[in-house]
Each structure stands twice: as C-alpha cells, then as structure tokens.
C-alpha positions as a Markdown table, in Angstrom:
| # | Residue | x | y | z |
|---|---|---|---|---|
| 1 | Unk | 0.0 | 0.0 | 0.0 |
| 2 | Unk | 1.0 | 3.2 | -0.8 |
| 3 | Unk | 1.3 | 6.5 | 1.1 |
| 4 | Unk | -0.8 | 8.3 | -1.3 |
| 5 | Unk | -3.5 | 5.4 | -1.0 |
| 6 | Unk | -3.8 | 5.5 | 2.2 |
| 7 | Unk | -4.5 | 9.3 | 2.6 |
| 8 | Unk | -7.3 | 8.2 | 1.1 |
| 9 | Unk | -8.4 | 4.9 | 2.7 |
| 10 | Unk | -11.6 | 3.3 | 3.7 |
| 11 | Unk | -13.8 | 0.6 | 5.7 |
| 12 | Unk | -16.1 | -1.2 | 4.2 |
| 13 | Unk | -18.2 | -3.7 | 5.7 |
| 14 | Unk | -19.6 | -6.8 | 3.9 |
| 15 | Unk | -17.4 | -6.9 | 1.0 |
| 16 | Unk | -17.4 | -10.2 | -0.1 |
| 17 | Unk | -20.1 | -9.7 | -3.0 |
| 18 | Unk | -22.9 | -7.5 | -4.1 |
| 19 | Unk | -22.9 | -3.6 | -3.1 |
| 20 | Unk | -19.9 | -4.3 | -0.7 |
| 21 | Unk | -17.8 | -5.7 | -3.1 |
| 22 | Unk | -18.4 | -3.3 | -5.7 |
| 23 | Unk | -17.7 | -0.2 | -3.3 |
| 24 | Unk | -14.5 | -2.0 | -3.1 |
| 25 | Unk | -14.1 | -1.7 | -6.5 |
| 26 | Unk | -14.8 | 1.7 | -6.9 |
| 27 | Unk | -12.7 | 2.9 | -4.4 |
| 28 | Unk | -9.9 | 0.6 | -5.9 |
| 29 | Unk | -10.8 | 2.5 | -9.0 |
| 30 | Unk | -10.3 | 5.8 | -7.4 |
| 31 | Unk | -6.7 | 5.3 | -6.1 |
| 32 | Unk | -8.3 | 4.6 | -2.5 |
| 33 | Unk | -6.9 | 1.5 | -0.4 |
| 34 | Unk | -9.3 | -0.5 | 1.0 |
| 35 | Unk | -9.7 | -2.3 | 4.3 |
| 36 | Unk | -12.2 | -4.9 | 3.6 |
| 37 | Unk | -14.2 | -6.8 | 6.2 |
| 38 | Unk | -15.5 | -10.4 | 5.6 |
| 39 | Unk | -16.3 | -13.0 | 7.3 |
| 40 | Unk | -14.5 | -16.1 | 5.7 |
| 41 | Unk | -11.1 | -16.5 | 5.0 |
| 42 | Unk | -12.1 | -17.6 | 1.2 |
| 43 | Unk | -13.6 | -14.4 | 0.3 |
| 44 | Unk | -10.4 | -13.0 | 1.9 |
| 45 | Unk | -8.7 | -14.6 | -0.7 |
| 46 | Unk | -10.7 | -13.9 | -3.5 |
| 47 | Unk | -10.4 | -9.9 | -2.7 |
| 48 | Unk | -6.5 | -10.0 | -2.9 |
| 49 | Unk | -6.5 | -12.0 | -6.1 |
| 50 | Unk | -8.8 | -9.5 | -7.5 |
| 51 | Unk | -7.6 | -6.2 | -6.0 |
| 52 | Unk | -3.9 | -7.3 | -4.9 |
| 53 | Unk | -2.1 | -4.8 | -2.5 |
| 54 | Unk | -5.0 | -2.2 | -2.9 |
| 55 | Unk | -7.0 | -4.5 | -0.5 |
| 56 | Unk | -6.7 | -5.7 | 2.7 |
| 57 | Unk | -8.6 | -8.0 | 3.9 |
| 58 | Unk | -10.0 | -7.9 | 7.8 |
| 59 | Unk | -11.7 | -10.8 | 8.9 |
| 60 | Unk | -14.5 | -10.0 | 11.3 |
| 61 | Unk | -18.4 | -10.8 | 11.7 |
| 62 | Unk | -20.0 | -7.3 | 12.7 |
| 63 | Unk | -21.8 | -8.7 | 15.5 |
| 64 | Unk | -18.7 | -9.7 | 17.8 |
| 65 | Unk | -17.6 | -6.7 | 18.8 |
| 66 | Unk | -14.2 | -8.3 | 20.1 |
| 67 | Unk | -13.5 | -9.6 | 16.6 |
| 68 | Unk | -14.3 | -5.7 | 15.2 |
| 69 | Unk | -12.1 | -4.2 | 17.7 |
| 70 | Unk | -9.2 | -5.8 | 16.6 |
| 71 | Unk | -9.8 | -5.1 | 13.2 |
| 72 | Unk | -10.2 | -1.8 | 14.0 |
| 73 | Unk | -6.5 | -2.0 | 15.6 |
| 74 | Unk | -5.4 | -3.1 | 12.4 |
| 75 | Unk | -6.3 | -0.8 | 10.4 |
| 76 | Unk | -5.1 | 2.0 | 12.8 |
| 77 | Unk | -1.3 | 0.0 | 12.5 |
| 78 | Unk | -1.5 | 0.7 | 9.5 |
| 79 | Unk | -2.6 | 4.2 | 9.5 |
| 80 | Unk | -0.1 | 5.5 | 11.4 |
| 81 | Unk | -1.2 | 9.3 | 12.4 |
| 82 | Unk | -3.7 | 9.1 | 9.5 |
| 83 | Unk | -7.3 | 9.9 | 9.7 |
| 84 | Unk | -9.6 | 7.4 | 7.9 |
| 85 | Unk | -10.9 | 8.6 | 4.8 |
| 86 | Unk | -14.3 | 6.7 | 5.2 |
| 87 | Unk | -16.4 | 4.0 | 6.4 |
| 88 | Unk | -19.2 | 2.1 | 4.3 |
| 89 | Unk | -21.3 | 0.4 | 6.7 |
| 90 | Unk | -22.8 | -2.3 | 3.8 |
| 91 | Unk | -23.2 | -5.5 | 6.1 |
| 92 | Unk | -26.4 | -6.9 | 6.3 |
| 93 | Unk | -29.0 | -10.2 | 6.2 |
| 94 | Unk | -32.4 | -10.3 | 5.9 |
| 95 | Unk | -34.5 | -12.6 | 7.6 |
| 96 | Unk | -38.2 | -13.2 | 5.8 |
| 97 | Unk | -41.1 | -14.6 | 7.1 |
| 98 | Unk | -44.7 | -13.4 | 8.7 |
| 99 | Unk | -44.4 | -11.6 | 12.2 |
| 100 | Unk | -46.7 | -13.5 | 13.8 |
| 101 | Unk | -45.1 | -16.9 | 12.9 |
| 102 | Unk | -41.3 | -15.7 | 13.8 |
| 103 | Unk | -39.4 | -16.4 | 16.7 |
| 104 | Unk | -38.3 | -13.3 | 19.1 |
| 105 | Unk | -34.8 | -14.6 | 18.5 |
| 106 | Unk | -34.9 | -14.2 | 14.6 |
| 107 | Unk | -35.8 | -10.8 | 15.2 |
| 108 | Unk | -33.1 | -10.0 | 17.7 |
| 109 | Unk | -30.9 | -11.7 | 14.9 |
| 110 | Unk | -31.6 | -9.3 | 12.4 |
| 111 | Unk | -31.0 | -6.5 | 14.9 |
| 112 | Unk | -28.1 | -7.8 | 16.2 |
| 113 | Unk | -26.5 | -7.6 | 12.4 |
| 114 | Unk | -28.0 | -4.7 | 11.0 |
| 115 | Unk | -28.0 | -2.2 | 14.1 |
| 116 | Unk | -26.0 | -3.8 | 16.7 |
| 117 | Unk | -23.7 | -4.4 | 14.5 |
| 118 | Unk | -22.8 | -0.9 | 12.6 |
| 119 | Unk | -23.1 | 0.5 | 16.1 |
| 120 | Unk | -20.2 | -1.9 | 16.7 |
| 121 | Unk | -18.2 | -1.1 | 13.7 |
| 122 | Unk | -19.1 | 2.9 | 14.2 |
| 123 | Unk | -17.6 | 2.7 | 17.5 |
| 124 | Unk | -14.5 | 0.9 | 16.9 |
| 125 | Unk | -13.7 | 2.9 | 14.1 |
| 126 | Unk | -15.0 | 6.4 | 15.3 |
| 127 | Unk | -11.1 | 7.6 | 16.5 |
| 128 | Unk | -10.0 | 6.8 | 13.7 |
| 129 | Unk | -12.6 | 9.0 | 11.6 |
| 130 | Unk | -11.5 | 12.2 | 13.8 |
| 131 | Unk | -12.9 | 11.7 | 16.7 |
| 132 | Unk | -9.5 | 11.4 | 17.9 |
| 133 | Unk | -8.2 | 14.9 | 17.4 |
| 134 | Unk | -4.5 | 14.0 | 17.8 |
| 135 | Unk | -4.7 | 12.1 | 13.9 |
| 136 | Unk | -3.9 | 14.0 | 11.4 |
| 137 | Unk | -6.3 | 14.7 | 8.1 |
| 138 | Unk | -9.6 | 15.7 | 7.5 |
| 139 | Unk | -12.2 | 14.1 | 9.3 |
| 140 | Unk | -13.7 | 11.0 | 7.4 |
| 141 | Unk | -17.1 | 10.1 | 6.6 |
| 142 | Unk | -19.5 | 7.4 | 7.2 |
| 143 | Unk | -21.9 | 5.9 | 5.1 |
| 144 | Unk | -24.7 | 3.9 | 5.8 |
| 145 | Unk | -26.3 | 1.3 | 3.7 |
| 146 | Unk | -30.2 | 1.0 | 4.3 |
| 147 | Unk | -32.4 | 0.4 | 1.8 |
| 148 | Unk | -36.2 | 1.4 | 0.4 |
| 149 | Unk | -37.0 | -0.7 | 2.7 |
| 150 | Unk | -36.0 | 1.8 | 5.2 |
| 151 | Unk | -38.5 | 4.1 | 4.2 |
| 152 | Unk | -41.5 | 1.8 | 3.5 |
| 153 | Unk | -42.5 | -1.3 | 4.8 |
| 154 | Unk | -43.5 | -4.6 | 2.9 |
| 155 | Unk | -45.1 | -7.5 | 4.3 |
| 156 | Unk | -43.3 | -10.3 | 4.8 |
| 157 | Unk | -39.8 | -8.7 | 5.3 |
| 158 | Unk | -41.1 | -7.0 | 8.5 |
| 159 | Unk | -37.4 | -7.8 | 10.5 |
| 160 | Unk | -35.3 | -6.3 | 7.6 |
| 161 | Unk | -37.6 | -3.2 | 7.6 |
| 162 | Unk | -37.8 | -2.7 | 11.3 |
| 163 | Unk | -34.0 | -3.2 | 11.5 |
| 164 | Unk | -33.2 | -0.4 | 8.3 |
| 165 | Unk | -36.1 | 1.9 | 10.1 |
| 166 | Unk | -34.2 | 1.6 | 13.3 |
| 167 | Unk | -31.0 | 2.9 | 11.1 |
| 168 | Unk | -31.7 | 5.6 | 9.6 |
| 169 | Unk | -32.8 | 7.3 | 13.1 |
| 170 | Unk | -29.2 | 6.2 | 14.5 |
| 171 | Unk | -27.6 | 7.5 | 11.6 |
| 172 | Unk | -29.9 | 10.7 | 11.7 |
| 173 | Unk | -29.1 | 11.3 | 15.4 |
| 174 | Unk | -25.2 | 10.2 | 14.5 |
| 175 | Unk | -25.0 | 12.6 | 12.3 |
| 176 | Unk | -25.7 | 15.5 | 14.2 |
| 177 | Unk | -24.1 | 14.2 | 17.3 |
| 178 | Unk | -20.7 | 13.8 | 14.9 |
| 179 | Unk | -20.6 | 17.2 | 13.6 |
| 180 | Unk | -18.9 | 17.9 | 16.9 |
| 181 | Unk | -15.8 | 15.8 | 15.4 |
| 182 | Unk | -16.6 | 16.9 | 11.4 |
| 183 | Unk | -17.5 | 13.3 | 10.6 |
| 184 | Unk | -20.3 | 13.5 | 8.4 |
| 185 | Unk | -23.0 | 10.7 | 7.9 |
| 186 | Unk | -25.2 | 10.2 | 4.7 |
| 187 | Unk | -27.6 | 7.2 | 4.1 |
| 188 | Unk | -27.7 | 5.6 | 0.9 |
| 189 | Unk | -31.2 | 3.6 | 0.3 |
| 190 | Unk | -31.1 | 1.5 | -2.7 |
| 191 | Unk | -33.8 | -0.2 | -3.9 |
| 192 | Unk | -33.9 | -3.4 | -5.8 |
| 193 | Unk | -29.8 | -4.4 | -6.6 |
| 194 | Unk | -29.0 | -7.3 | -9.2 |
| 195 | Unk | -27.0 | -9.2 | -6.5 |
| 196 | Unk | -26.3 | -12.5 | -5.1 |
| 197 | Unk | -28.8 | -12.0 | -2.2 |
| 198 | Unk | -31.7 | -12.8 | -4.4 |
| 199 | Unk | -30.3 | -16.4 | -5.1 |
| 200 | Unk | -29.7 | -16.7 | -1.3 |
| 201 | Unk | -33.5 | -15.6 | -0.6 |
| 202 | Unk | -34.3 | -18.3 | -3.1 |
| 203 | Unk | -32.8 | -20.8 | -0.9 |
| 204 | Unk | -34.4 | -19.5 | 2.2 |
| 205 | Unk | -36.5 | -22.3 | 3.9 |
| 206 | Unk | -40.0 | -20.4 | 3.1 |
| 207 | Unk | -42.0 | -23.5 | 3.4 |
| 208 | Unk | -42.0 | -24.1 | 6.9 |
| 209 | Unk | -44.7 | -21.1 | 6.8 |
| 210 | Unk | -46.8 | -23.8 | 4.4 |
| 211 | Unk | -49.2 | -24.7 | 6.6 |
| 212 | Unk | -50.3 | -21.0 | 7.9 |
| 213 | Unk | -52.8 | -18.7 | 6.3 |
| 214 | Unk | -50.0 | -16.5 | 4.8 |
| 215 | Unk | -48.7 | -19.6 | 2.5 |
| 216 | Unk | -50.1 | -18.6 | -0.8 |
| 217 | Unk | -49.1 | -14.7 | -0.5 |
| 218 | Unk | -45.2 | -15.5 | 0.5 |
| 219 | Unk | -45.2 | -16.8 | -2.7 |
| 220 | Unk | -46.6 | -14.5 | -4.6 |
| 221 | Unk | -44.5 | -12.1 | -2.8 |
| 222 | Unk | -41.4 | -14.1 | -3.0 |
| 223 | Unk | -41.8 | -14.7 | -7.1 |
| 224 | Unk | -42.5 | -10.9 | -7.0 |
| 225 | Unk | -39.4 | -9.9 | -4.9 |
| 226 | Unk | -36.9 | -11.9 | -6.7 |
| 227 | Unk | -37.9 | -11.5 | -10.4 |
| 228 | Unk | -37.5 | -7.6 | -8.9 |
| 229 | Unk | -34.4 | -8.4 | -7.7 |
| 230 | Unk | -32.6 | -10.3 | -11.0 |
| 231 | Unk | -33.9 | -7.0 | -12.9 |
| 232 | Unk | -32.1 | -4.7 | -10.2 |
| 233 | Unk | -29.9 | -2.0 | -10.7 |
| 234 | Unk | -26.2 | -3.6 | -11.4 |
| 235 | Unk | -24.4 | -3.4 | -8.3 |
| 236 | Unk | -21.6 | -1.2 | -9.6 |
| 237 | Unk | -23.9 | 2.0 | -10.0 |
| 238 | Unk | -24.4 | 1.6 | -5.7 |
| 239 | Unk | -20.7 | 1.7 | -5.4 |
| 240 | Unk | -19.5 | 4.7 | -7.2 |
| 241 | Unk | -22.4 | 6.3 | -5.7 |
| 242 | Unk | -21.0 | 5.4 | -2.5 |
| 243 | Unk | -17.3 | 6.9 | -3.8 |
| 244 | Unk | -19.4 | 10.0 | -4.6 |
| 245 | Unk | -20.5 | 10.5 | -1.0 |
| 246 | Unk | -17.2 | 10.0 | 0.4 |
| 247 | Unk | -15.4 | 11.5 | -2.0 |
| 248 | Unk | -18.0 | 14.9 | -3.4 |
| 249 | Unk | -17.5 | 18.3 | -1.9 |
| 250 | Unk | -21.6 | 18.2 | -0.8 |
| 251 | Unk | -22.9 | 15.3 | -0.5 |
| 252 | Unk | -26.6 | 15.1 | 0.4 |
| 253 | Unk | -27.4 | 13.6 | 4.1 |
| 254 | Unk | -29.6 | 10.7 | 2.2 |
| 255 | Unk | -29.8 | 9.5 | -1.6 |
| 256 | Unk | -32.2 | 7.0 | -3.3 |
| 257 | Unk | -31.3 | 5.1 | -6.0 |
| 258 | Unk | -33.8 | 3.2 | -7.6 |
| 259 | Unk | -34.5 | 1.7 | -10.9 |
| 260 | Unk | -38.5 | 3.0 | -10.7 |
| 261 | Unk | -37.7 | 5.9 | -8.3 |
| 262 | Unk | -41.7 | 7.3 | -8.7 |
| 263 | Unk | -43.7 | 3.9 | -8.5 |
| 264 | Unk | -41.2 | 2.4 | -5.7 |
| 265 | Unk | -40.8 | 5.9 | -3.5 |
| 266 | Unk | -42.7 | 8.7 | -4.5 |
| 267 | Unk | -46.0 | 7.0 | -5.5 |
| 268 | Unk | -46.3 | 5.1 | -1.9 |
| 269 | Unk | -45.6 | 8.7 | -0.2 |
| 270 | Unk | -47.9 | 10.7 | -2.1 |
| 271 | Unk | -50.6 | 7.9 | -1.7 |
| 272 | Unk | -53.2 | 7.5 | 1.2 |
| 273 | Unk | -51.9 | 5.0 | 3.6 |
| 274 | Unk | -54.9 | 3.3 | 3.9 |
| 275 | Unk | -54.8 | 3.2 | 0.0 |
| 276 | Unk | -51.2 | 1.7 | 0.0 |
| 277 | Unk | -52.8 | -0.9 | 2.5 |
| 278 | Unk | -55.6 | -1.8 | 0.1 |
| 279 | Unk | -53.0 | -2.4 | -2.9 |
| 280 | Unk | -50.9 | -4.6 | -1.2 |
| 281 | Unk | -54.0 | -6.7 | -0.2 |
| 282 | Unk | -55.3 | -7.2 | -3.6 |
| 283 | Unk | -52.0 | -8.3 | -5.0 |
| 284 | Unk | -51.7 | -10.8 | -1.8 |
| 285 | Unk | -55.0 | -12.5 | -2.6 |
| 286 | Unk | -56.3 | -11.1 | 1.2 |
| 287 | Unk | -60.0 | -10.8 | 1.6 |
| 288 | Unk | -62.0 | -7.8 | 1.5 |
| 289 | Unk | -62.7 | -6.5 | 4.9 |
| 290 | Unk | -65.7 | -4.0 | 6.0 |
C-alpha cells in the first residue's frame, strides 16, 4: 500500500459480494486502499487476487464486537497518524417470514447484524474517523447502507424493515451528534440491486410457513421480490455512488437510488396509507374486509 492510497483509505463492511464488493471496486478505482471486512477466510482470498495490494482484507463478523475491535487496531497500525478517509457500513442479512409466525430470537438476529452491528463497527472505528483529534487529516465520513425498505415497509420482510427503520434514526441522530468531530454521515437507500442475495433468498426455507394462512401470498411475494431483484440495478452503479459520497464536496445527508424511483418511492408517499394498504392486499390475494 501506498502513502498516497492510504490518505485516502476506507472501511467497508460486507465486502465479499454485491454492493460491498463493488464499493471496493470503486474505491480501488479511485486510487483509495481499501480495508475490507468479511467473514471467511475464502472471500479474503478472493479480494487479494482481485484487487492485490490495494486491499486488505480484515476478517471479522460485525456482531462480535471483540473480533471488530481488533480489526479496528489493524487498520489503525497501518494508519499510522492518518485519519480514515471513510467507512461504508454495507453488512447486512435479511430474515423473511410473517411476524406472527417468527421467533423473538430471529428478530433479535436481524438487529443484532444490522443495528448492533454498525453501532459496533461505528464505535470501533470512530477515532480513527476524527474523533480522535490528535490524527492527522480531514475528518472521514460514514456511510450507511439502508435500503427502500428503510423508508417503507413490505409485508413479509417486516425484520429487515424494522432493523433499516431503526437505522436511519441512528444515523440521523449520528449525524448531528458527529458534527462535533466533522464526521459527516449520509444514508444511501437502494432499492432493488441485481446481487447475489436474491439467489440466497431463493434458498431461504419459506415452506415451513406452508401450513399458515399466509402460505399462498409468501409466494406471490417471493416470485414478486426476486424477479424484482434479478432485474435490479447492477451493483456497480451503488458503489460509485457510494465513492461520490465519500469522495463529493456536498454530499446530500440521504440518496435513493432506484430503478422505478416514482412507483417504488414517491407513488407510496404521495398515496393514502390506507390506500397503500388496500394495494398490497389485492395483490396478496387477502379478503376484503368491511
């Protein structure tokens, strides 16, 4: 790594594939070295024979704190006095299934990743952002990956919405608590990305939900979601938006980037609620109700 890459160096979370893998990319791309965070040591692998000495991997699961902290020591080794340049908070899972038929503990497993989790990772890398005054540099920036999700809830992915909700207030409040530091925070909330999460949710074991009411809309909702999903905006387009944020002069405190930005945002805003409601229960197959 060089000095002049790592004036310029980043975190990012999740990096293995999809959105994580191409803000590596982009960063690459931009002269940036990269600290990228997986948890396997073959994806570790697979970043260094793709990126070589722009990349290093750090090998970490978000949720153990004790795991992130060292990472975090890591990267400040090889730092030196250097502030980080930024810190893409992309790791994520997404557990499906009807509320009323899902165990407390998946929720607290969602949470625990997508919350818990970048409050662990924002922690452990907060000095090195600036809140440690003694580095030297411009402070970095964080950026948050939620999704639409985060703005507008669908049934049957009630965890994953709760949990992106739940982010964008911590990054909200974040990012007026870090303008104390300089460290600025901007939410990115993509919609539906052409990544290798919608062959995973193929795989997810729906059918133990078979024998509930809800069996025939998860399908309909699951064909729905990952045909969406396989026609998603290419993963790529996420990650230099992501180098734009870290990188621009003014970035915006939240973007959306979405392949049918008015049906899939503005449309659901403009709409009555109650409408909204009454949509999604015609395309589920629910009955009317008085």
């Amino acid at each position: 790594m060089t000095t002049a890459s790592l004036d310029r160096a980043i975190v990012v979370t999740g990096a293995s594939t999809g959105i994580g893998r191409a803000a590596v990319a982009s960063a690459v791309k931009n002269g940036a070295h990269v600290f990228a965070s997986v948890r396997k040591q073959g994806d570790a692998e697979s970043l260094r024979a793709e990126f070589g000495e722009a990349v290093t991997p750090l090998l970490f699961d978000v949720a153990d704190e004790a795991a992130v902290r060292a990472g975090a020591a890591q990267v400040a080794r090889a730092l030196g006095n250097r502030k980080l340049f930024g810190l893409v908070n992309n790791a994520g899972i997404a557990v499906p299934g009807p509320l009323l038929h899902l165990d407390t503990d998946e929720l607290r497993r969602q949470f625990e990743i997508n919350l818990f989790g970048v409050h662990n990772v924002t922690r452990a890398f907060s000095d090195l952002l600036g809140a440690d005054e003694q580095r030297t540099g411009k402070p970095g920036r964080i950026v948050m990956i939620s999704s639409v999700g985060g703005e507008r809830a669908s049934p049957f992915v009630g965890p994953y919405s709760a949990s992106k909700f739940a982010l964008e207030g911590y990054s909200e409040s974040l990012r007026r608590e870090l303008m104390l530091y300089g460290i600025d925070v901007i939410v990115i909330g993509p919609g539906a990305i052409a990544t290798p999460i919608w062959d995973k949710a193929e795989q997810n074991d729906l059918k133990r939900f078979s024998n509930t009411p809800y069996a025939k809309a998860i399908q309909r909702v699951t064909d729905y979601m990952l045909k969406q999903g396989r026609e998603g905006l290419p993963a790529s387009e996420v990650g230099d938006l992501i180098w734009r944020c870290l990188s621009g002069a003014k970035p915006k405190v939240r973007y959306a980037i979405l392949r049918r930005p008015f049906m899939d945002r503005t449309l659901p805003k403009v709409l009555p609620p109650r409408m909204v409601d009454r949509i999604f229960a015609q395309r589920l197959g629910f009955p009317k109700r008085a």
